[in-house]
C-alpha distance (Angstrom), angle and dihedral (degrees) to the residues before:
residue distance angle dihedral
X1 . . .
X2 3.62 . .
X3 3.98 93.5 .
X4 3.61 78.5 53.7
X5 3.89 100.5 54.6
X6 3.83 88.7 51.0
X7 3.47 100.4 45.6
X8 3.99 86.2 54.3
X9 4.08 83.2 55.2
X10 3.45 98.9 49.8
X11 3.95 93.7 50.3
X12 3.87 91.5 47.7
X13 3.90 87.8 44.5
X14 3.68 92.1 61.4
X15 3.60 98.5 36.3
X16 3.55 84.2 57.8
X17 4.07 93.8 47.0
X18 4.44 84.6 54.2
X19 3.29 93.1 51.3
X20 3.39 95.7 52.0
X21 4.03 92.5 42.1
X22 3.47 87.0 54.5
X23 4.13 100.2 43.4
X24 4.00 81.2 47.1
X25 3.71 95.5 53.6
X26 3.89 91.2 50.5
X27 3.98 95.0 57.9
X28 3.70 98.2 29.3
X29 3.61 83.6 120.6
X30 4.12 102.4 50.7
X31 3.96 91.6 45.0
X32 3.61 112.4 41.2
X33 3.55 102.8 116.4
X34 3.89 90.8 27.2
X35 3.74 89.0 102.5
X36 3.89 92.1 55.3
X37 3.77 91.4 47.4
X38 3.58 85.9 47.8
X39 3.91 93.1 46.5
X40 3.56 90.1 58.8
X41 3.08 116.0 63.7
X42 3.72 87.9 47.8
X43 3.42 95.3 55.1
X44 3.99 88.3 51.7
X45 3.94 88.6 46.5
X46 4.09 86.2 56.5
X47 3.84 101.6 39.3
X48 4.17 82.9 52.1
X49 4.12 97.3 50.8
X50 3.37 92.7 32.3
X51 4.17 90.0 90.4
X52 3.73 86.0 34.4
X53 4.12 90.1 52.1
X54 3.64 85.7 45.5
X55 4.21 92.7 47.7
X56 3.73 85.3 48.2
X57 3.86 96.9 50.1
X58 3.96 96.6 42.7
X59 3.85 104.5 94.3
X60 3.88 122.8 -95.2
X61 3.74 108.0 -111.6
X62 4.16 86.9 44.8
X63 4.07 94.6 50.9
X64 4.16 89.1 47.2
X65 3.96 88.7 54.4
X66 3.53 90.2 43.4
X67 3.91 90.7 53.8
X68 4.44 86.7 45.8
X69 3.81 88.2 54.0
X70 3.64 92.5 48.8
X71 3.86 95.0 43.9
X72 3.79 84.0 48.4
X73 3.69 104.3 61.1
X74 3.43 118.6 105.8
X75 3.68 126.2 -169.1
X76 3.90 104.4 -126.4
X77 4.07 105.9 -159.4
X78 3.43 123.9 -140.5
X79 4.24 116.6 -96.9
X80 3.78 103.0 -115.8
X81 3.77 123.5 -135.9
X82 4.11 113.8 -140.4
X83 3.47 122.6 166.9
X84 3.91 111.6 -147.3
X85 4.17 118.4 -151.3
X86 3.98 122.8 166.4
X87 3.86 128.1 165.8
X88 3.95 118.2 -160.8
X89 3.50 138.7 172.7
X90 3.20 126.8 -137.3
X91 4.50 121.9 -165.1
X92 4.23 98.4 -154.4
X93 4.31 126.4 175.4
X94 3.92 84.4 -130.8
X95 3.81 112.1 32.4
X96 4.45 86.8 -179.3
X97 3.62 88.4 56.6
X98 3.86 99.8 35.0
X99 4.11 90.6 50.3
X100 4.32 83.3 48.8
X101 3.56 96.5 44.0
X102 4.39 83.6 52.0
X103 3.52 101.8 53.7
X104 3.65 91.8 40.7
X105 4.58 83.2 61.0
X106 3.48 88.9 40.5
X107 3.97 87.0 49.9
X108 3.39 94.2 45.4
X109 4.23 96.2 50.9
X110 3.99 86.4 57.6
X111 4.22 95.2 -98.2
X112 4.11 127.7 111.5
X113 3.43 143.7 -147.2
X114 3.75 116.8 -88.7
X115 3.89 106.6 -175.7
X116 3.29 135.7 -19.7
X117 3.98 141.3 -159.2
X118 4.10 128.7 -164.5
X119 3.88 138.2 -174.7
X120 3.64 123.4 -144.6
X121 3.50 103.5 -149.4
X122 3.84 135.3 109.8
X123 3.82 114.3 -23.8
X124 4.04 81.1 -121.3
X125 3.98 93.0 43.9
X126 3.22 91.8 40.7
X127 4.45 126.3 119.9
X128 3.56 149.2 169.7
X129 3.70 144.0 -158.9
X130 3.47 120.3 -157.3
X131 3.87 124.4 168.3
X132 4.14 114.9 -151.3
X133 3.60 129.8 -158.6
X134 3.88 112.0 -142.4
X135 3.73 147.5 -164.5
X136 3.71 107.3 -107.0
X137 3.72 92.7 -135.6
X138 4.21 92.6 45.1
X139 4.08 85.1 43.3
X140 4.03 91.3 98.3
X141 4.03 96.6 37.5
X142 3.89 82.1 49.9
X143 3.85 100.4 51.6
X144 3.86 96.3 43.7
X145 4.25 86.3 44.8
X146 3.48 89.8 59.2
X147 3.65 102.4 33.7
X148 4.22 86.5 60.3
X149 3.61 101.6 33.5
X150 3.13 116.7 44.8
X151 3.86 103.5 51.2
X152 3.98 139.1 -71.5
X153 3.77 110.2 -26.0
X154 3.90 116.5 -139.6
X155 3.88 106.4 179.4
X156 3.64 137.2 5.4
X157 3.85 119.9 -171.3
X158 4.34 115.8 -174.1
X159 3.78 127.8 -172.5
X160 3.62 137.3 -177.6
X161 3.96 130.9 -168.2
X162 4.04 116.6 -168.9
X163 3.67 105.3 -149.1
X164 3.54 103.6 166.6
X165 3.42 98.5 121.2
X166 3.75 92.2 46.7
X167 3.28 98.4 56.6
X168 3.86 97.9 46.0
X169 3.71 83.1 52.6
X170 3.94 97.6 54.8
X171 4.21 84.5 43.7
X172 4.24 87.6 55.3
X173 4.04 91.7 41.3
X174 3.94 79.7 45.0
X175 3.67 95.4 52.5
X176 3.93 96.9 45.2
X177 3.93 93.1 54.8
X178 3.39 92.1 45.2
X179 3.88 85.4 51.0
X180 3.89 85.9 44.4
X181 3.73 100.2 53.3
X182 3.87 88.1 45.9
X183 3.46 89.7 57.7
X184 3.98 98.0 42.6
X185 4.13 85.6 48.3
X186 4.24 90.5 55.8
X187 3.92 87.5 49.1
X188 3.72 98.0 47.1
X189 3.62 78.4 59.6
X190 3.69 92.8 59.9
X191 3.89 96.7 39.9
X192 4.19 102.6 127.4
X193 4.56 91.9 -166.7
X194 3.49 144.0 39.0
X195 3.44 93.0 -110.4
X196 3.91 90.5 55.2
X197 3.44 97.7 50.4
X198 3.88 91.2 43.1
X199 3.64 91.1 57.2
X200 3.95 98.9 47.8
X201 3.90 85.4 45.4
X202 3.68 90.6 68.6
X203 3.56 97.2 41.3
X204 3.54 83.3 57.7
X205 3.33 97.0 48.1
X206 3.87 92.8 54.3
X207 4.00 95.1 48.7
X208 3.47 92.5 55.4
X209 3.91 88.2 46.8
X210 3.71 76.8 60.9
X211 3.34 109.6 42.1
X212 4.35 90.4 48.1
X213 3.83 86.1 51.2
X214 4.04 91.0 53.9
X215 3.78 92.4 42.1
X216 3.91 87.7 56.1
X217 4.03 82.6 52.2
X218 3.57 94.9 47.8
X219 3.68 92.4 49.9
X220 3.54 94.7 44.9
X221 3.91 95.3 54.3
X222 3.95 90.4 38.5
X223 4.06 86.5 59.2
X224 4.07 93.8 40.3
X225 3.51 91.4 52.5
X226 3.90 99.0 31.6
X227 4.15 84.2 64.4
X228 3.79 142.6 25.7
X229 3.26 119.5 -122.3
X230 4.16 116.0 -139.6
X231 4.01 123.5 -178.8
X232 3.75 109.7 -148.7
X233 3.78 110.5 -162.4
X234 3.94 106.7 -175.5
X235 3.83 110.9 -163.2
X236 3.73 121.3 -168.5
X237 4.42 122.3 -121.9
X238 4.29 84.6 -97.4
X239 3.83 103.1 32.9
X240 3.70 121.5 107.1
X241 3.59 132.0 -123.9
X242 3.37 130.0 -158.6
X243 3.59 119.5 -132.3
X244 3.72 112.4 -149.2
X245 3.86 99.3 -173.0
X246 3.84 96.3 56.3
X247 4.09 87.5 52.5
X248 4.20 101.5 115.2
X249 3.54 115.7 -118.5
X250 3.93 126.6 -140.6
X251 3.59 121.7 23.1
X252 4.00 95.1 -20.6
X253 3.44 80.5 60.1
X254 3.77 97.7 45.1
X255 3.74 87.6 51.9
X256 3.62 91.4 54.1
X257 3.44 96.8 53.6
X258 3.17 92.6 55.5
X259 3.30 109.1 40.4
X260 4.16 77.1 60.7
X261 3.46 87.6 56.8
X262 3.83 96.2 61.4
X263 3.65 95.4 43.4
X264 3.65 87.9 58.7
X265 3.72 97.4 48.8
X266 3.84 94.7 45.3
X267 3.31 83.7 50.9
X268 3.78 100.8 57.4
X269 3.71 87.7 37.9
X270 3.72 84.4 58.0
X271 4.26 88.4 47.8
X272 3.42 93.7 53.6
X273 4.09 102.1 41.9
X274 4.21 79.3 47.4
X275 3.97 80.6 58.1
X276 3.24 104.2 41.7
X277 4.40 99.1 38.8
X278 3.91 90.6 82.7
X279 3.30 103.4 47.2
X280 4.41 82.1 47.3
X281 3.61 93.4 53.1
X282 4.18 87.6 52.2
X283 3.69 96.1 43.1
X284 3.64 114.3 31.2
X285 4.12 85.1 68.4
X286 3.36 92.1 48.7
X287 3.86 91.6 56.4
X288 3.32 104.0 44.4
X289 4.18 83.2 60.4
X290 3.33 89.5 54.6
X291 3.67 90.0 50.7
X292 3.67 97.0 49.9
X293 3.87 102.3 46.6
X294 3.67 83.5 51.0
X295 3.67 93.5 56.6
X296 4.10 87.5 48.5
X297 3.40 94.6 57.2
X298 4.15 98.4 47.5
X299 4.02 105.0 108.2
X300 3.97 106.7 -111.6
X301 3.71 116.2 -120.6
X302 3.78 127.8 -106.0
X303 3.88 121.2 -110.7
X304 3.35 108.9 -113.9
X305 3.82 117.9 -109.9
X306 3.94 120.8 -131.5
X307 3.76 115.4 -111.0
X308 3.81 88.6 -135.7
X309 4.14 98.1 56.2
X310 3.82 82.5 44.8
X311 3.39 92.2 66.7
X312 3.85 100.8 37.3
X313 3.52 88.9 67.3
């Protein structure tokens, strides 16, 4: 019976393979790449759950501290470096008092004065230049301070200069000559001749060449960017300012310039002939004195005699 029941499988298992031969031959031509296109998207379907399989068979507790770490992370962004310059000018009734009553806000907001340049003239002509190092974080509170307070502003100029990535690349160059010389100063150490120990002694010498120069660097960028830097030019109610931006360009401008250049000559020319006009007016009389007593006492020439009264006599 049970030979039976399997041979009855076997003959329905291959009538079932012919038929299918035979329905495969028929449409060979409609369906060859059916398989592919069926392949596919399966293969898509698996690629997608296979991180989803692999979530699923990663144990409980260890997925849930996975998902706290990645709720966690923060994105920390990078500290940028700008270095903040402005120049302004400022017209004020009392350019002594306006230039006191500046550093004293400037004092105040935590900066300093850095130099500073005066005219003596007339308390209307009168100016000042004064250049301010400020507080980053005061540098706004600063500019509008002065801007209002001090008198009638006529021109304000601002600049900034990101150097972040400068300066983190002076601190890695930095870093790797300081790792350098630390590594040249352990092998002088293990120099056996002169010759060895000559030749790590100027490598030496050179990386700390190097390593002073980027110190300078770093210092230099540290200070630029540690304080704003603000030129005050305080102009009195008569004083003139040149405006650079209405200067003409081109020829006009050419012309200009020289045109300038000519006034300014003729008037040294005119300097030096004011100079020189007294001391004229003294000495050209005297000279011409000279000149004529020296003329008096020149011997006069003798006529000359004809050869033919010579002889007559």
């Amino acid at each position: 019976m049970r030979r039976h029941q399997i041979g009855v499988a076997l003959t329905a298992v291959c009538a079932a393979l012919f038929l299918a031969g035979c329905s495969g031959g028929a449409g060979s031509t409609a369906s060859d790449s059916a398989p592919a296109q069926a392949l596919a998207p399966a293969r898509e379907s698996a690629a997608g759950s296979e991180p989803e399989a692999a979530d699923q068979a990663m144990p409980k507790p260890q997925r849930q501290a996975n998902e706290n770490l990645a709720s966690n992370v923060q994105v920390v962004q990078q500290e940028r470096k700008v270095i903040y310059t402005a120049s302004m000018t400022v017209r004020a009734k009392d350019v002594p008092a306006a230039a006191l009553q500046a550093k004293q806000v400037v004092v105040a907001a935590g900066g300093h004065l850095a130099k500073e340049e005066s005219t003596s003239a007339e308390r209307t002509r009168a100016s000042a230049l004064l250049e301010f190092k400020i507080p980053p974080a005061r540098y706004p509170d600063v500019l509008g301070s002065l801007g209002k307070d001090l008198g009638k502003q006529l021109r304000l100029e601002q600049g900034t200069q990101d150097v972040t990535l400068q300066v983190a690349d002076v601190d890695s160059r930095l870093k790797s000559a300081q790792q350098a010389l630390d590594s040249l100063r352990v092998l002088l150490k293990k120099a056996d001749t002169i010759g060895q120990v000559l030749q790590v002694e100027r490598e030496i010498a050179g990386r700390e060449a190097d390593l002073e120069s980027l110190q300078a660097q770093q210092k230099e960028l540290a200070a630029q960017v540690g304080m704003a830097t603000l030129t005050l030019r305080l102009v009195g109610p008569t004083a003139v300012v040149p405006d650079s931006s209405e200067e003409p360009a081109g020829f006009l401008g050419g012309l200009k310039s020289g045109w300038d250049s000519l006034v300014a000559f003729l008037k040294v020319l005119l300097t030096v002939l004011g100079t020189v006009l007294p001391w004229l007016i003294v000495v050209a009389p005297v000279t011409v004195l000279v000149i004529v007593l020296l003329r008096r006492r020149r011997p006069r020439p003798q006529p000359a005699v004809p050869a033919a009264e010579t002889q007559a006599s």
